[in-house]
C-alpha positions as CSV (number, residue, x, y, z in Angstrom):
1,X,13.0,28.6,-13.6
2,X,12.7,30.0,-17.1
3,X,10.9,33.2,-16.0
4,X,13.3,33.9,-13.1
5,X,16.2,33.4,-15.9
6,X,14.0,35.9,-18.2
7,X,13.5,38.1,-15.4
8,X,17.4,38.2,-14.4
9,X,18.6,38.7,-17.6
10,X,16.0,41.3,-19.0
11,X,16.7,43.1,-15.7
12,X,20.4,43.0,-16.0
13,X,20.1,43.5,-20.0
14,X,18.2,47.2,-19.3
15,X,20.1,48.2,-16.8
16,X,23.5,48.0,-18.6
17,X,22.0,49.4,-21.3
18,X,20.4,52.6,-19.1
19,X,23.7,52.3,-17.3
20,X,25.4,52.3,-20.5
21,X,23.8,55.3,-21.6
22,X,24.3,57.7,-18.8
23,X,28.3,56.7,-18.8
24,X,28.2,57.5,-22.6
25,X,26.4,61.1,-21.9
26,X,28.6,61.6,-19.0
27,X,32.0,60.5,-21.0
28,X,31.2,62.3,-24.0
29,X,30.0,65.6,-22.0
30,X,33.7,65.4,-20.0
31,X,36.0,64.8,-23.0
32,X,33.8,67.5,-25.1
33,X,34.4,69.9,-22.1
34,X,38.0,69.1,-22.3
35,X,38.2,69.7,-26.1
36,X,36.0,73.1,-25.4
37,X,38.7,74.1,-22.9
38,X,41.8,72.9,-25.6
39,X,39.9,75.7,-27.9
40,X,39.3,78.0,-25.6
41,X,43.5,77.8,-25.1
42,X,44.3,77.9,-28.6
43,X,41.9,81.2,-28.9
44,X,43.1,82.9,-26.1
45,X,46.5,82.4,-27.3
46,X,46.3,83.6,-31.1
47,X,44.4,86.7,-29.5
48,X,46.8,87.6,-27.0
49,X,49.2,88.1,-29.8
50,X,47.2,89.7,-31.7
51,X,46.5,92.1,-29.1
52,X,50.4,92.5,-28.2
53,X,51.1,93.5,-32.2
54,X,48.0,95.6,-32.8
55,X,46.5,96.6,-29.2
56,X,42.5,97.2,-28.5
57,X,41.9,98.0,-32.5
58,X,42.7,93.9,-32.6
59,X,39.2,93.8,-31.2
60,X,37.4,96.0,-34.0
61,X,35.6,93.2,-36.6
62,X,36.8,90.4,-34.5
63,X,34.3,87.5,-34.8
64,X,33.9,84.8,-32.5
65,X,31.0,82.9,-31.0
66,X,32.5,82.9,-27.5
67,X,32.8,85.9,-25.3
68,X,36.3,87.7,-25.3
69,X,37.4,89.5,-22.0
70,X,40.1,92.0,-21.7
71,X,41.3,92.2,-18.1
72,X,43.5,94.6,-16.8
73,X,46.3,93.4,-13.9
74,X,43.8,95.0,-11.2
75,X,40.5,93.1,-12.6
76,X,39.4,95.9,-14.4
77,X,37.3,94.9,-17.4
78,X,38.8,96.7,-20.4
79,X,36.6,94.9,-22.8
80,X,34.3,92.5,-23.4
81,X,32.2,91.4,-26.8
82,X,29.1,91.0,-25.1
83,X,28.7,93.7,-22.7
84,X,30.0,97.1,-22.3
85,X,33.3,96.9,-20.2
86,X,32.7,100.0,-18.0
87,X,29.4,98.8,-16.5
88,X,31.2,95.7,-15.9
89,X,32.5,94.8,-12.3
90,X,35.5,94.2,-11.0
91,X,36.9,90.3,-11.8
92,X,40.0,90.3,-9.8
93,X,38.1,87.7,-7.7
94,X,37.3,85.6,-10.4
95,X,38.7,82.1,-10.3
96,X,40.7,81.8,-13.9
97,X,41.9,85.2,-13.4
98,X,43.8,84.9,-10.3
99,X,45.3,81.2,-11.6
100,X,46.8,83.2,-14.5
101,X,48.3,85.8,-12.8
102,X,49.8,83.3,-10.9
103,X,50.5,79.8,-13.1
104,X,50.3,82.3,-16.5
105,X,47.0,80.7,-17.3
106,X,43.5,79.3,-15.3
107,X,41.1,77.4,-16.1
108,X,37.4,77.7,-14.4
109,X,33.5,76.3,-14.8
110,X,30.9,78.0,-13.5
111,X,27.1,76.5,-13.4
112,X,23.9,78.6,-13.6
113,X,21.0,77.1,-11.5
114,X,18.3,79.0,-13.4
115,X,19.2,78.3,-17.2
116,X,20.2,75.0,-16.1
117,X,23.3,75.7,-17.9
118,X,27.3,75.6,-17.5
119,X,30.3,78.3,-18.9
120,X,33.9,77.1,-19.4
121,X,36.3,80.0,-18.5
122,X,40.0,80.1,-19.4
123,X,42.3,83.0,-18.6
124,X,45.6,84.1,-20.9
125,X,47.8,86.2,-19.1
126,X,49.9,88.6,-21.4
127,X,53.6,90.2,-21.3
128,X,52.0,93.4,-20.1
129,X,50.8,92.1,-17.0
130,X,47.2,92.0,-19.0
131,X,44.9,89.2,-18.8
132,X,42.4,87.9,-22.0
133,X,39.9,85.5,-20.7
134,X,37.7,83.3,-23.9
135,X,34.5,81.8,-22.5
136,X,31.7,79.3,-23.5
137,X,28.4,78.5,-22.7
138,X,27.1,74.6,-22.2
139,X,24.5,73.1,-21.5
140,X,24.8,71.2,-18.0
141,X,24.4,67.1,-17.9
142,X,20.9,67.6,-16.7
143,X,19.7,69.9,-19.5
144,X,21.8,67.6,-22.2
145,X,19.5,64.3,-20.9
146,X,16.2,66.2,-21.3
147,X,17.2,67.1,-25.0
148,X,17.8,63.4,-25.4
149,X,15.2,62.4,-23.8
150,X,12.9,61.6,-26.7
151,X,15.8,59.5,-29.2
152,X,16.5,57.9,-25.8
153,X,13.1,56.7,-24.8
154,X,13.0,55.6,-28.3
155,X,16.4,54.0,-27.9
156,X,14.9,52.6,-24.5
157,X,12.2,50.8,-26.2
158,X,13.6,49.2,-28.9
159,X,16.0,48.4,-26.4
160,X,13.4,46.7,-24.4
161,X,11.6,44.8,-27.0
162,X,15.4,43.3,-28.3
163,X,15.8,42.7,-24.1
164,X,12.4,41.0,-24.1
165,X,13.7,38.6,-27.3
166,X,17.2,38.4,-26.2
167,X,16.4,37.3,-22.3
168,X,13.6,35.4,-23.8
169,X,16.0,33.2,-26.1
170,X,18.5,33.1,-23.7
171,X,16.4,31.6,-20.4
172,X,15.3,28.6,-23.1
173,X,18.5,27.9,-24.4
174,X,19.4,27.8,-20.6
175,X,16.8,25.6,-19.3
176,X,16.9,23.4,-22.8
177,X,19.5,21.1,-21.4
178,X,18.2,21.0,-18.0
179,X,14.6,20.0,-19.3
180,X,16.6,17.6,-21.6
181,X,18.0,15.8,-18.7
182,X,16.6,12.2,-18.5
183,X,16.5,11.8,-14.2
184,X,15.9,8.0,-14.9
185,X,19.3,7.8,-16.5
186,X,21.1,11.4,-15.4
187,X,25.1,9.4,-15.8
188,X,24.2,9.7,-19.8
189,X,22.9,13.3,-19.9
190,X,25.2,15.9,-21.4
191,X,24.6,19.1,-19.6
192,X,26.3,21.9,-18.1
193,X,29.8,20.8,-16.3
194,X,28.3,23.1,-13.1
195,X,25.6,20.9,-12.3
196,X,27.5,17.3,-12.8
197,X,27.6,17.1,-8.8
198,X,23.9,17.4,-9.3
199,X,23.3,14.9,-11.9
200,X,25.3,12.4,-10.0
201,X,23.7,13.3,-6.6
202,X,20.6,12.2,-8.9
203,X,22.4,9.5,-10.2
204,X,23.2,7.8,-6.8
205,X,20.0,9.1,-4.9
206,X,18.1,6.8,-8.1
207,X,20.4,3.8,-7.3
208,X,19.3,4.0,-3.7
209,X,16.0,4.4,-4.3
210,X,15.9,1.5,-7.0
211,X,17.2,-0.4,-4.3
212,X,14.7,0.4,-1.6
213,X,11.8,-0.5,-4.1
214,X,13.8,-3.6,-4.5
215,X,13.8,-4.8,-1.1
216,X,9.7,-3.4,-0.8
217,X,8.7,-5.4,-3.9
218,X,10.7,-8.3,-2.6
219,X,8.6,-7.7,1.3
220,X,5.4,-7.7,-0.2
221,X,6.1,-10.2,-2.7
222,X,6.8,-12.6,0.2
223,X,4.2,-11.0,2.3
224,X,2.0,-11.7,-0.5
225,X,2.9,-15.7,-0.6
226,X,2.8,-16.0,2.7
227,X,-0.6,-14.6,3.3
228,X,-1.9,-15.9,0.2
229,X,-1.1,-19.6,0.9
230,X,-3.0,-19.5,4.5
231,X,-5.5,-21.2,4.9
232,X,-6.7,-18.7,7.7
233,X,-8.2,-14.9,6.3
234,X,-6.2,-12.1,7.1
235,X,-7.7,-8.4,6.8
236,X,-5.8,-5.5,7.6
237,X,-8.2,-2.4,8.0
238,X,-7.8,1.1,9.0
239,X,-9.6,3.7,11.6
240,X,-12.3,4.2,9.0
241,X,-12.9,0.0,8.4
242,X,-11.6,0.7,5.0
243,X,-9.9,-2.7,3.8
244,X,-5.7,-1.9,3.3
245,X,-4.6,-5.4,3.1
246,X,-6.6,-8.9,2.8
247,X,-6.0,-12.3,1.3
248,X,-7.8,-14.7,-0.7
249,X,-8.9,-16.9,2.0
250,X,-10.8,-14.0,3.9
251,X,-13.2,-13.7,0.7
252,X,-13.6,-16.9,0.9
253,X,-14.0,-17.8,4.4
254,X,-16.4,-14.7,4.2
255,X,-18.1,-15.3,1.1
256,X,-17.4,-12.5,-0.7
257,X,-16.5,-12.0,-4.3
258,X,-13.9,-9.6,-3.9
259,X,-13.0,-6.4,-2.3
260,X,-13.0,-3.2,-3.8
261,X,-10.1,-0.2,-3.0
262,X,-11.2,1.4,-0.1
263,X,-14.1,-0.6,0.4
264,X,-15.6,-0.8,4.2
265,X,-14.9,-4.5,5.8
266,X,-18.5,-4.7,7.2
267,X,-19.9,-4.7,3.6
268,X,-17.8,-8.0,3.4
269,X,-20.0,-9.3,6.3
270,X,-23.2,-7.9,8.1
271,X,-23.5,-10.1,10.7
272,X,-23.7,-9.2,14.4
273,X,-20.3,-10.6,16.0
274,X,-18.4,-9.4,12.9
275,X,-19.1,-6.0,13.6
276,X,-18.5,-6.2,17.2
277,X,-15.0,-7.8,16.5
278,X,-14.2,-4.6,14.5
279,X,-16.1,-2.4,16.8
280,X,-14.0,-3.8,19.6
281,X,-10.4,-3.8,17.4
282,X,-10.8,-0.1,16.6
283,X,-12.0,1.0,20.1
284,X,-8.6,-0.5,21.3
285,X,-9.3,-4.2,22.7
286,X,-8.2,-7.2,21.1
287,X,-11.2,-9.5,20.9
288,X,-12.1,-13.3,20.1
289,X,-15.9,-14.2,19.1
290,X,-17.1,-17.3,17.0
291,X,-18.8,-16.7,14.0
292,X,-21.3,-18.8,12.2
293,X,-21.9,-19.0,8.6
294,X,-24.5,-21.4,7.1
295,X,-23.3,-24.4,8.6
296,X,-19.7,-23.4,8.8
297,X,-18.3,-22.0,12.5
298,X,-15.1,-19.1,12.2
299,X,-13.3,-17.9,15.3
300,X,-12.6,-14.1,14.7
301,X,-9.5,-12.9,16.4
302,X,-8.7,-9.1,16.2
303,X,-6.0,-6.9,16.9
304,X,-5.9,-3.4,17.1
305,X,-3.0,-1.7,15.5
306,X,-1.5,1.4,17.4
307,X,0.2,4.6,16.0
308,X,1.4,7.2,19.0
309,X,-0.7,5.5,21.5
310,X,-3.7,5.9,18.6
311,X,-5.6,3.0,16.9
312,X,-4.5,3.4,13.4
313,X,-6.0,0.3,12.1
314,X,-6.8,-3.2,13.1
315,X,-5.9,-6.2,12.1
316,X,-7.7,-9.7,11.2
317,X,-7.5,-13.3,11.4
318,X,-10.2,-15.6,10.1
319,X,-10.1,-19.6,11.1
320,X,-12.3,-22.0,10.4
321,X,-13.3,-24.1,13.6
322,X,-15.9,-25.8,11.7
323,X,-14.4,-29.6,12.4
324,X,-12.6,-28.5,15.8
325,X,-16.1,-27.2,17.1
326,X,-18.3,-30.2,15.4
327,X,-15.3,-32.7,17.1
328,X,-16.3,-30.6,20.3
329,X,-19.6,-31.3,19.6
330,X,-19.1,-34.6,18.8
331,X,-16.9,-35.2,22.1
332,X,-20.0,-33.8,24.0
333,X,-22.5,-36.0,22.4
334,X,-20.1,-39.3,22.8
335,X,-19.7,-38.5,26.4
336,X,-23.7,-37.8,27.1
337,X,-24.0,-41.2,24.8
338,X,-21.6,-43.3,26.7
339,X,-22.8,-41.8,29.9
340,X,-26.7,-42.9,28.5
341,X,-25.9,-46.4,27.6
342,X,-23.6,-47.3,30.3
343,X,-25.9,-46.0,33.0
344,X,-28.8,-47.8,31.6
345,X,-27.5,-51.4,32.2
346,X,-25.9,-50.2,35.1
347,X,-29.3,-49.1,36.9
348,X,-31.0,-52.0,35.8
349,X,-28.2,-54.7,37.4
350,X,-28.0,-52.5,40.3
351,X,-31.9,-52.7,40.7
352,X,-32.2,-56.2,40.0
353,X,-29.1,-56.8,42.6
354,X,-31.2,-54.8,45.2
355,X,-34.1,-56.6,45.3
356,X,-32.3,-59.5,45.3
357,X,-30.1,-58.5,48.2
358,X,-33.0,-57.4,49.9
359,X,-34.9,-60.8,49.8
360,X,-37.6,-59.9,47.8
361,X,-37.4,-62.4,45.3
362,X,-38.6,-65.4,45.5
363,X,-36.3,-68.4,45.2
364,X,-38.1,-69.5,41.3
365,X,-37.5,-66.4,40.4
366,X,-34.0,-66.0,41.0
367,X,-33.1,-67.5,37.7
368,X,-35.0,-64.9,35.7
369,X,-33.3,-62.0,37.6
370,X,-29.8,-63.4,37.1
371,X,-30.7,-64.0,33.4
372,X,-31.9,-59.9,33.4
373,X,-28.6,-59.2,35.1
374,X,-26.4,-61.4,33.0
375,X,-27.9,-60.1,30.1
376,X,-27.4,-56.2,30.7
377,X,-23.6,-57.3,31.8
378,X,-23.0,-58.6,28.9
379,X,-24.5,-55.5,26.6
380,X,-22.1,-53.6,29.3
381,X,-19.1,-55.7,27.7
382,X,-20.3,-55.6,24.2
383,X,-20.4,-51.7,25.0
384,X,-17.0,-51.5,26.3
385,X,-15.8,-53.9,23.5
386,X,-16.9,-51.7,20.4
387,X,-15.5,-48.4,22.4
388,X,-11.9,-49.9,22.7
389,X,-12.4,-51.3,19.6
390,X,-13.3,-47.7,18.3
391,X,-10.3,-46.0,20.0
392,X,-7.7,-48.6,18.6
393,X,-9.3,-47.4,14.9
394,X,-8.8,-44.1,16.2
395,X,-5.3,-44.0,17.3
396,X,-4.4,-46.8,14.4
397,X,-3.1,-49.9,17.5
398,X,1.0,-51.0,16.2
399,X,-0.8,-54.3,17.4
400,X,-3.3,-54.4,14.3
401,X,-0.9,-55.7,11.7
402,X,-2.6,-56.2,8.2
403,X,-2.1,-59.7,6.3
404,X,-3.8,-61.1,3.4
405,X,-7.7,-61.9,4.2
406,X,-10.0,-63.8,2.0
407,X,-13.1,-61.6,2.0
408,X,-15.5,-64.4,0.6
409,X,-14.3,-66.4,3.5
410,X,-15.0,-64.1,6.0
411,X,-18.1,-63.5,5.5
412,X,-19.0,-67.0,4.6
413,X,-18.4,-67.7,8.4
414,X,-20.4,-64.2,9.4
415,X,-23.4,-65.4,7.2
416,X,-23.2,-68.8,8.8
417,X,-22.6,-67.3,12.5
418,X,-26.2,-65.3,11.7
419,X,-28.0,-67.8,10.5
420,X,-29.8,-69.1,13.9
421,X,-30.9,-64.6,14.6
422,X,-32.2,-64.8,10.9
423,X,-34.3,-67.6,11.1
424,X,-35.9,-66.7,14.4
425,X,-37.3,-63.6,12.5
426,X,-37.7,-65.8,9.3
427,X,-35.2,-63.6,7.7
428,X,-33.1,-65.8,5.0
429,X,-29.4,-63.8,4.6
430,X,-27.5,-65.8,1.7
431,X,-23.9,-64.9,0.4
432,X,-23.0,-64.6,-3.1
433,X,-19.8,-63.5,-5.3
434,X,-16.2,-65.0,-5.6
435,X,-12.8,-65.4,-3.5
436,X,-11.6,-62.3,-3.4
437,X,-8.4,-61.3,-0.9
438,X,-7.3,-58.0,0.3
439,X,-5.1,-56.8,2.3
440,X,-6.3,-55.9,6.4
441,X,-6.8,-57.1,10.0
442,X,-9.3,-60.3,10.1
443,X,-11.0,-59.3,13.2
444,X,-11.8,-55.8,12.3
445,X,-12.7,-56.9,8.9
446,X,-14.7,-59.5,10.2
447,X,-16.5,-57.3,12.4
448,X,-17.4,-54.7,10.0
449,X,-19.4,-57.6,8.3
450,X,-20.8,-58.3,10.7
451,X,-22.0,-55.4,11.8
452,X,-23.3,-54.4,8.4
453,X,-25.3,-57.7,8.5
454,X,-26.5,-57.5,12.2
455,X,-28.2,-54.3,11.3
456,X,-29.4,-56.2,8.2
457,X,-31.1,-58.3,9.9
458,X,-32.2,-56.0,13.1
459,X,-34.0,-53.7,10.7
460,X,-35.3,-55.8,8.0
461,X,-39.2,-56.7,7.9
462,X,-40.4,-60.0,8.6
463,X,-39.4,-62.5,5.8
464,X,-37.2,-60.5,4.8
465,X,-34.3,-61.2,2.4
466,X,-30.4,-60.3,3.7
467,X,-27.9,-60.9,0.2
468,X,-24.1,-60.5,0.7
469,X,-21.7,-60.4,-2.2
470,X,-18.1,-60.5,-2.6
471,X,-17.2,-59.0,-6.4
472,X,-14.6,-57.4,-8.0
473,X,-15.2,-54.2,-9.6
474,X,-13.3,-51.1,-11.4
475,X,-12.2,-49.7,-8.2
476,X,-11.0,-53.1,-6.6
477,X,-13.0,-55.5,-4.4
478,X,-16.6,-54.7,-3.6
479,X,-18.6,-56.2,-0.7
480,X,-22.2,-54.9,-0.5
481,X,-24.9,-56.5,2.6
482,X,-28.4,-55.5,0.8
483,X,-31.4,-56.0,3.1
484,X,-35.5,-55.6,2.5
485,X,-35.8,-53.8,5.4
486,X,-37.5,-50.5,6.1
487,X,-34.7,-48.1,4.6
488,X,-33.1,-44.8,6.3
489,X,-35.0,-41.5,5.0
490,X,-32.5,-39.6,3.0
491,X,-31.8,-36.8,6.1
492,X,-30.3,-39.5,7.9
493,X,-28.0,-41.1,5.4
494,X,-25.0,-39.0,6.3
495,X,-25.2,-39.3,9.9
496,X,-25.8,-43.3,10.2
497,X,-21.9,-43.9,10.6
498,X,-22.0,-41.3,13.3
499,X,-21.2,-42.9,17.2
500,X,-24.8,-43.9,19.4
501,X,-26.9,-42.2,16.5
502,X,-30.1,-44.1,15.8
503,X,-32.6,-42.7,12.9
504,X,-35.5,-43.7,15.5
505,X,-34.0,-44.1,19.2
506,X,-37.6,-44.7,20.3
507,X,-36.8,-48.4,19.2
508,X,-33.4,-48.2,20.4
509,X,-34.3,-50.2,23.4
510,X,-36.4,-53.0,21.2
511,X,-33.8,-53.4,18.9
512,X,-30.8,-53.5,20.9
513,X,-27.3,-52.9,20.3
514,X,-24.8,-50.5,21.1
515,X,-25.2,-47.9,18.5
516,X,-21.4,-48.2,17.9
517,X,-22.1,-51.2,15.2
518,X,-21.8,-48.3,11.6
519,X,-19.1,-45.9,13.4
520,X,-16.6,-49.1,14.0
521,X,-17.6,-50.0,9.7
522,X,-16.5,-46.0,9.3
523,X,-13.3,-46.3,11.2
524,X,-12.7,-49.4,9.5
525,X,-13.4,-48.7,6.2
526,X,-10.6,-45.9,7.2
527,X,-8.5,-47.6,8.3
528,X,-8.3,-49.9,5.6
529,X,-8.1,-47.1,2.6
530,X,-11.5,-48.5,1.7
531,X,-14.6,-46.1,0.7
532,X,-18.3,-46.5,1.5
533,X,-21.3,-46.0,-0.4
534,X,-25.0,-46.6,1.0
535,X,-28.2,-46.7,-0.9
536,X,-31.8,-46.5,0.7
537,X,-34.8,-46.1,0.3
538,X,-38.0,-46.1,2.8
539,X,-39.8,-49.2,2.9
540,X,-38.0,-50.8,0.3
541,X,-34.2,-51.7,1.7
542,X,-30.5,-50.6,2.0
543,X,-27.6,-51.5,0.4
544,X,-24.4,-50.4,1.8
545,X,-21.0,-51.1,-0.3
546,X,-17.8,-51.5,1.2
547,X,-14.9,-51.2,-1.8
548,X,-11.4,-52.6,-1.1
């Protein structure tokens, strides 16, 4: 803007000035031809009376830088001071000679193409019907310019340089308050009146916009809580798979540190069904695959994002499955457990029912096979008993309502109920500690024991010692069952409490049981706010702690 402003007014500065110029000339040359002509009057006046008083001798040492011309009434020259009068032609036709026989006095100009110059004429007419013409040469406009022409181009430069300073001085001290103006703030800026509207245009477009960045701050702020406080990962990517958006739970579910600007989302993750999930999103198809991460399981669900029927982007979601999918798991293994343990009893009272139907067993026999049948019916009840007994833990029964329960007593008539198993394997199981109450259901508390001290007994070694003490500690009320028995490897340790597992289920059959007897202490311990710890070690016992 400040070189158009230099431009316009050096332009318009020079061209007055040129302009300027050529008027003066012009204006000057007309008003000097009019004082030429006044002259020229006042000459031709004073010799026309001299002439009337004295006649031709008036002529005789008469000096006078213009031409004098004595005309008779015909346009015969009868003199002339430059030129000899009877070689002269007739001038009745001139101009200025024909307007003063008529008006008394003419007035004529006459321009010379080849001496590029111009002669004022002015005719006198005379009481004897004589006319006395006075003329002057001039140089013509053009001629006048071309004699000037070397003070002007002088005149023309220094003109230009004080244009060049002038226009110069003039476009900053223009743009000065303009630059001056402070846009952030343009209602305290005191500038030129003609570009108020402008300022306040400014002014209101800044309040608008303030506004809008507002309300965007305010969106992503909110965006911003919301994704951050999932617990699912959310990625927003574009065409390219360059990350635009993500939360702190996608790093994490991923395992990445962070994410750099711009930074591909497969260098977050390089496995196989991560790639084809953004494969897929970007190609146009929303897609769902599982993921698998160590020993954590993520569905990936993606979205493709579309601008005029174009993927643009895609976005997405991260969620960890791990416990749905291990409850899945879990669900499968129960049902293939329950399916196991029930159908083995089941076979077995269905064969021995068989052969008695059939006849094949002979009649002292019959008590054996009833015994074998009896026996597998009642594992089938004990089985049925600790899976309702689970699925009331489970769904928390209303008809399991907690009173105050004297642990020491409890077990006291656990310890004595197993005292007759225990002895058959020479096993001594003893009970130390205090009273101690707490607050729970007596029959789930009072089979927990006596789970913990079945199994006790079940996998202890031969002479083996089972201790069970009731003590208060830091934390509340302990009760730990410590056997001598032959331990759980340490692999195993967390998956004891899970439903039908057995560390060796080659001697599931010897031992018996249901596999149900830890899970039911799990649930229980649950159920009762109370925590679990197990120690063990191979071939020299277990101890597992139940605190209240």
């Amino acid at each position: 803007m400040t070189k158009r402003i230099f431009k316009t007014a050096f332009t318009v500065g020079l061209s007055m000035l040129l302009v300027s110029i050529i008027m003066f000339i012009v204006v000057l040359y007309k008003y000097f031809g009019n004082k030429v002509f006044d002259e020229l009057e006042s000459q031709a006046v004073y010799i026309s009376q001299g002439v009337s008083q004295i006649g031709a001798d008036y002529f005789n040492g008469l000096s006078t830088p213009n031409r004098i011309t004595w005309i008779a009434a015909d346009g015969t020259v009868l003199y002339d001071s430059l030129a000899d009068a009877s070689s002269m032609e007739n001038h009745s036709d001139r101009e200025e000679f024909k307007e003063a026989l008529l008006n008394g006095k003419g007035e004529a100009t006459r321009y010379s193409s080849t001496v590029m110059n111009k002669t004022l004429y002015f005719a006198k007419l005379m009481a004897d019907g004589t006319v006395i013409r006075v003329s002057s040469t001039q140089d013509s406009v053009v001629t006048l310019l071309f004699e000037l022409l070397y003070p002007t181009l002088w005149i023309i430069i220094f003109a230009i340089i004080l244009s060049v300073v002038l226009a110069s001085k003039l476009s900053k001290r223009i743009i000065k308050p303009i630059n001056e103006i402070d846009l952030e703030h343009p209602e305290s800026c005191e500038a030129y009146d003609e570009i108020s509207p402008l300022l306040a245009k400014i002014n209101r477009q800044n309040r608008t916009i303030q506004n809008q960045i507002e309300q965007l701050k305010q969106k992503q702020q909110d965006f911003n809580i919301i994704t951050e406080n999932m617990s699912e990962g959310f990625l927003l990517i574009d065409k390219n798979t360059d990350i635009i958006s993500y939360n702190s739970s996608a790093l994490k579910l991923l395992g990445a540190n962070q994410a750099g600007d711009r930074q591909s989302v497969l260098t977050l993750n390089r496995s196989e069904s991560f790639r084809r999930t953004v494969d897929l999103a970007l190609a146009g198809e929303h897609n769902e695959h599982l993921m698998q991460i160590e020993e954590q399981c993520y569905q990936l669900i993606a979205n493709p994002v579309f601008h005029e029927n174009t993927v643009a982007g895609a976005v997405i979601m991260i969620l960890d499955v791990t416990e749905k999918e291990q409850r899945e798991s879990l669900r499968r293994e129960f049902t293939a457990n329950v399916s196991h343990e029930l159908k083995t009893p089941l076979t077995s009272i269905s064969g021995f029912a068989e052969i008695m139907m059939r006849g094949l067993v002979k009649v002292e026999d019959v008590t054996g096979f009833a015994e074998d049948i009896y026996n597998e019916a009642q594992r089938l009840i004990s089985l049925v008993g600790d899976i309702i007994e689970l699925s009331q833990l489970d769904e928390g029964s209303p008809d399991l309502e907690k009173e105050s329960v004297d642990l020491y007593s409890l077990a006291e008539d656990v310890v004595e109920h197993l005292k007759n198993p225990a002895d058959k394997r020479g096993i001594s199981i003893e009970l130390k500690g205090e009273h101690a109450r707490v607050s729970g259901v007596s029959r789930i508390l009072e089979e927990m024991i006596y789970n913990l001290c079945d199994n006790a007994i079940k996998y202890n070694k031969e002479n083996g010692n089972v201790t069970v003490t009731v003590e208060p500690c830091e934390k509340g009320t302990s009760l730990s069952v410590s056997d001598t028995g032959i331990g759980i490897p340490y692999a195993h340790q967390n998956r004891v409490f899970e439903r039908f597992y057995r560390v060796d289920k080659s001697h599931s059959k010897e031992i018996g049981g249901t596999g149900l007897g830890l899970s039911i202490v799990k649930h229980g311990a649950a159920y009762h706010n109370a925590t679990i710890e197990m120690e063990s070690e191979v071939g020299k016992g277990t101890t597992v702690r139940l605190i209240f």
